[in-house]
C-alpha positions in Angstrom: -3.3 -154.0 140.1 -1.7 -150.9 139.0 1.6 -151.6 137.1 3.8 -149.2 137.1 5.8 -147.9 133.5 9.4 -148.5 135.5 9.4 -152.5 135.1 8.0 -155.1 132.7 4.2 -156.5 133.7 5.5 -160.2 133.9 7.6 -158.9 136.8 5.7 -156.8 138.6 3.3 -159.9 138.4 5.9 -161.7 139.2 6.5 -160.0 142.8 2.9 -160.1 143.2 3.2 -163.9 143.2 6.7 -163.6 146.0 4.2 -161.2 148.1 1.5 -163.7 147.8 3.5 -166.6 149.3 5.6 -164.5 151.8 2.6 -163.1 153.2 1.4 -166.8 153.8 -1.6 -166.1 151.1 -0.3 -168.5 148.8 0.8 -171.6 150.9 3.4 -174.3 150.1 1.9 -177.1 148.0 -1.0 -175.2 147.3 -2.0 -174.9 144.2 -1.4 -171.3 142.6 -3.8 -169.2 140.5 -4.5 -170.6 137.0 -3.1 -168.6 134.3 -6.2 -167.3 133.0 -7.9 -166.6 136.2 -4.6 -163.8 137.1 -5.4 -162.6 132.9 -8.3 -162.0 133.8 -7.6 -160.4 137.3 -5.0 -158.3 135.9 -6.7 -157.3 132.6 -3.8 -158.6 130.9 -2.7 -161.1 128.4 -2.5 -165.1 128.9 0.9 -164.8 127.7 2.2 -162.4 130.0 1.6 -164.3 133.1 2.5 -167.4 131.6 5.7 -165.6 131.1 5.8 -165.0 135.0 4.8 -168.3 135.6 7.5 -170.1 133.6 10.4 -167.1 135.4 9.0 -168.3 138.7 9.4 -171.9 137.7 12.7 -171.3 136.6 13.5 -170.1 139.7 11.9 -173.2 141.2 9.1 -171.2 143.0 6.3 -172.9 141.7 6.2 -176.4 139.5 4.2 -177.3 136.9 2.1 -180.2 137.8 1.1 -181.6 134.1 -2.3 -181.0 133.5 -3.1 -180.3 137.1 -1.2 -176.4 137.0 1.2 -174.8 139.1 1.5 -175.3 143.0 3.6 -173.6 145.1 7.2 -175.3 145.8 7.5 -175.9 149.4 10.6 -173.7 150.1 9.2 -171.0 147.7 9.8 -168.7 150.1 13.5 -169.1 151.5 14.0 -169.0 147.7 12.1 -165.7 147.2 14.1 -163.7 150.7 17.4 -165.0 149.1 16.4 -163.3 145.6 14.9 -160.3 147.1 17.5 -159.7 149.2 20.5 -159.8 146.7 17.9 -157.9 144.5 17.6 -154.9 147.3 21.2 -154.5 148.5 22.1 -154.9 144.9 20.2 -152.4 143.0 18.2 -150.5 145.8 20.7 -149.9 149.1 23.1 -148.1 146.3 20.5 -146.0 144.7 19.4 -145.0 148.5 22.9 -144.3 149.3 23.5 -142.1 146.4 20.5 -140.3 147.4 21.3 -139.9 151.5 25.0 -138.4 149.9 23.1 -136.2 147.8 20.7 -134.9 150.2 22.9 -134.7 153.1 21.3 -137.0 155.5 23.4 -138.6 157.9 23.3 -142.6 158.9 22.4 -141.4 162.4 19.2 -139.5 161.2 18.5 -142.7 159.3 18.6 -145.2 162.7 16.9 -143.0 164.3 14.2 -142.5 162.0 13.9 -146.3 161.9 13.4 -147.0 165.8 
């Protein structure tokens, strides 16, 4: 994985782990990656994806099966849309229309770039 230097590790593991499951990779009830083995994976420390882990459980993406580890939460992925949609029109749909305003492109150029 190459992390980028414009958001924390844990989160950019973090959205690995929603692209995992929404992709259908990662299936409800399944049991998800042990911490070490995505350390290890990611060349990164224990500690940082057990900080992703426990945001994800928060969320109540994944549980913590004592013992056992983590297993995918069996609407993990309605939860992840409805975060990643408040996320996008939130912090990305303004920052995109700053930038159409900016640039000059219309909403028609848009649509039709889109079909």
């Amino acid at each position: 994985m190459d992390f980028k230097s414009t958001q924390t590790i844990y989160r950019q593991i973090e959205h690995w782990v929603y692209e995992q499951i929404l992709s259908g990779a990662w299936q409800p009830g399944e049991r998800a990656k042990s911490v070490r083995e995505l350390a290890v994976a990611f060349e990164v420390n224990p500690n940082t994806v057990m900080r992703s882990y426990e945001h994800l459980q928060n969320q109540e993406i994944i549980t913590n099966k004592r013992g056992i580890g983590f297993f995918i939460n069996e609407d993990a992925a309605d939860k992840i849309r409805a975060l990643r949609k408040k996320e996008f029109l939130e912090e990305e749909v303004p920052e995109f229309l700053k930038n159409m305003k900016l640039l000059g492109i219309t909403m028609e150029e848009v649509v039709a770039m889109a079909k």
